[in-house]
N, C-alpha and C positions, 0 to 999 in steps of 0.2 A: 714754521711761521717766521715771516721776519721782522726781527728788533722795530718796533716801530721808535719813532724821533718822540721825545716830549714837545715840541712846538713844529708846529708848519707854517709858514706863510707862502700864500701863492699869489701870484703878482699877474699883471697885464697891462694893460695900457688906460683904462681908463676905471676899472674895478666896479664896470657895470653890468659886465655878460661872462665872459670868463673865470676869472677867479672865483668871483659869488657862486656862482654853479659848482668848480672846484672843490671849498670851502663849505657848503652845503651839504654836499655828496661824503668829504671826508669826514665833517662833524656827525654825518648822521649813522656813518658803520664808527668811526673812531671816537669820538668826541669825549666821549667818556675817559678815554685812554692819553688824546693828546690835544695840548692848546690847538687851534688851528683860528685864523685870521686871511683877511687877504687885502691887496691894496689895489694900486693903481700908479702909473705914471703920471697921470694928468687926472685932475676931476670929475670925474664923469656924473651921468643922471640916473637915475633907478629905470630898469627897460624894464619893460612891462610885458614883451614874452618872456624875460627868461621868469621871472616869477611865473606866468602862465604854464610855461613846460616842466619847471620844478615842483609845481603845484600836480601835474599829470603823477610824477611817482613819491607824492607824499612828504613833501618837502618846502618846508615854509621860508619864503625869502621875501616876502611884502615887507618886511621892515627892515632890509637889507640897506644902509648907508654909505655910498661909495667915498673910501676915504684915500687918498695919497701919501706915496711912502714919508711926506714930510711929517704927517699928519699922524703916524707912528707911535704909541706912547713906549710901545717897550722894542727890544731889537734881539733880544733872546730866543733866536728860533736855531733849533738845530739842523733845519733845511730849510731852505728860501727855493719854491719850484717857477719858474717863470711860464708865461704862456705865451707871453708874445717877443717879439724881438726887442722894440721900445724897454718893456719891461724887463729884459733880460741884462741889457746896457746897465740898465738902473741898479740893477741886484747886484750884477758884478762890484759898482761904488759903494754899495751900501755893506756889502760883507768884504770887501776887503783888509779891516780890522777885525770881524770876527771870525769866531774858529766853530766854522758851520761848513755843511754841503752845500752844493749850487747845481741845480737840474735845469735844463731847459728844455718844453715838452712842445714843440711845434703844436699851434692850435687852430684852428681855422677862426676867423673873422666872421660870427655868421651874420652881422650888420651891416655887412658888404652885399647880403643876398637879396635879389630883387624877384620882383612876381609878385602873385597873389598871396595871400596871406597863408594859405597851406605851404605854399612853395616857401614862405619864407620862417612859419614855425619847422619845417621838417630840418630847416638849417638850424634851426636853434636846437632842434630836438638830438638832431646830428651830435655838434659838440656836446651835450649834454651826454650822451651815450658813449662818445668815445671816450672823455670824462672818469665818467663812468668806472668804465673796463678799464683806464691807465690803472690808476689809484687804487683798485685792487688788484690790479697786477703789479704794482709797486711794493702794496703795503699789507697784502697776503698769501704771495705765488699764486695767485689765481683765483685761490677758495675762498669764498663770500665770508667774511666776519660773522659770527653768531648773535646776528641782528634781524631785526623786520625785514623782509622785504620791500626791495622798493617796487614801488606801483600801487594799482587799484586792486 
């Protein structure tokens, strides 16, 4: 198993669809184990699929607050994970005085996806899954945490 961090923060660009999902997925196999937060570069608005798709695998984010890295109360993370590039900029100035890791995990945009609304949850559903699989390929070689399952 690998040393997990006491804190994570994962970032994006506006801490409306990315990180939240992120952050959800980590609090719910880790939470127990490590702080975990996430922000934004700019201020974003609560979307209302990704709470729909995180809601699909048991995962409550309806009261989720997009807040920005200004908007920070503590900065004690032992990894700062970014998802977008926007965000990745920002991480880089914000740990340049601390003595943390820095990840940057290429993420897809999925409110760039257009169509019908199937076409456009299956994008959300998308990152949500790949998500997903990073974060315990990061933060268990593979093997699922001895947690709930997620889903129905």
């Amino acid at each position: 198993m690998v040393d997990l961090p006491h804190a994570v923060l994962y970032s994006c660009t506006m801490n409306a669809v990315r990180s939240p999902m992120a952050e959800g997925i980590m609090k719910h196999h880790y939470g127990h184990r490590v702080y975990v937060d996430s922000v934004g570069v700019r201020q974003g608005e609560p979307d209302a699929f990704v709470v729909a798709v995180m809601e699909e695998i048991g995962i409550d984010l309806s009261r989720h607050k997009p807040k920005t890295f200004d908007q920070l109360e503590d900065t004690s993370y032992d990894l700062v994970i970014s998802l977008s590039p926007d965000a990745q900029h920002r991480a880089v100035e914000l740990t340049r005085t601390m003595a943390c890791e820095l990840e940057y995990w290429q993420t897809l945009d999925a409110t760039v996806a257009r169509g019908n609304r199937k076409t456009i949850v299956d994008a959300y559903r998308g990152v949500r899954d790949s998500l997903h699989e990073r974060i315990l390929r990061r933060f268990s070689d593979g093997v699922p945490p001895a947690t709930r399952p997620l889903g129905p």
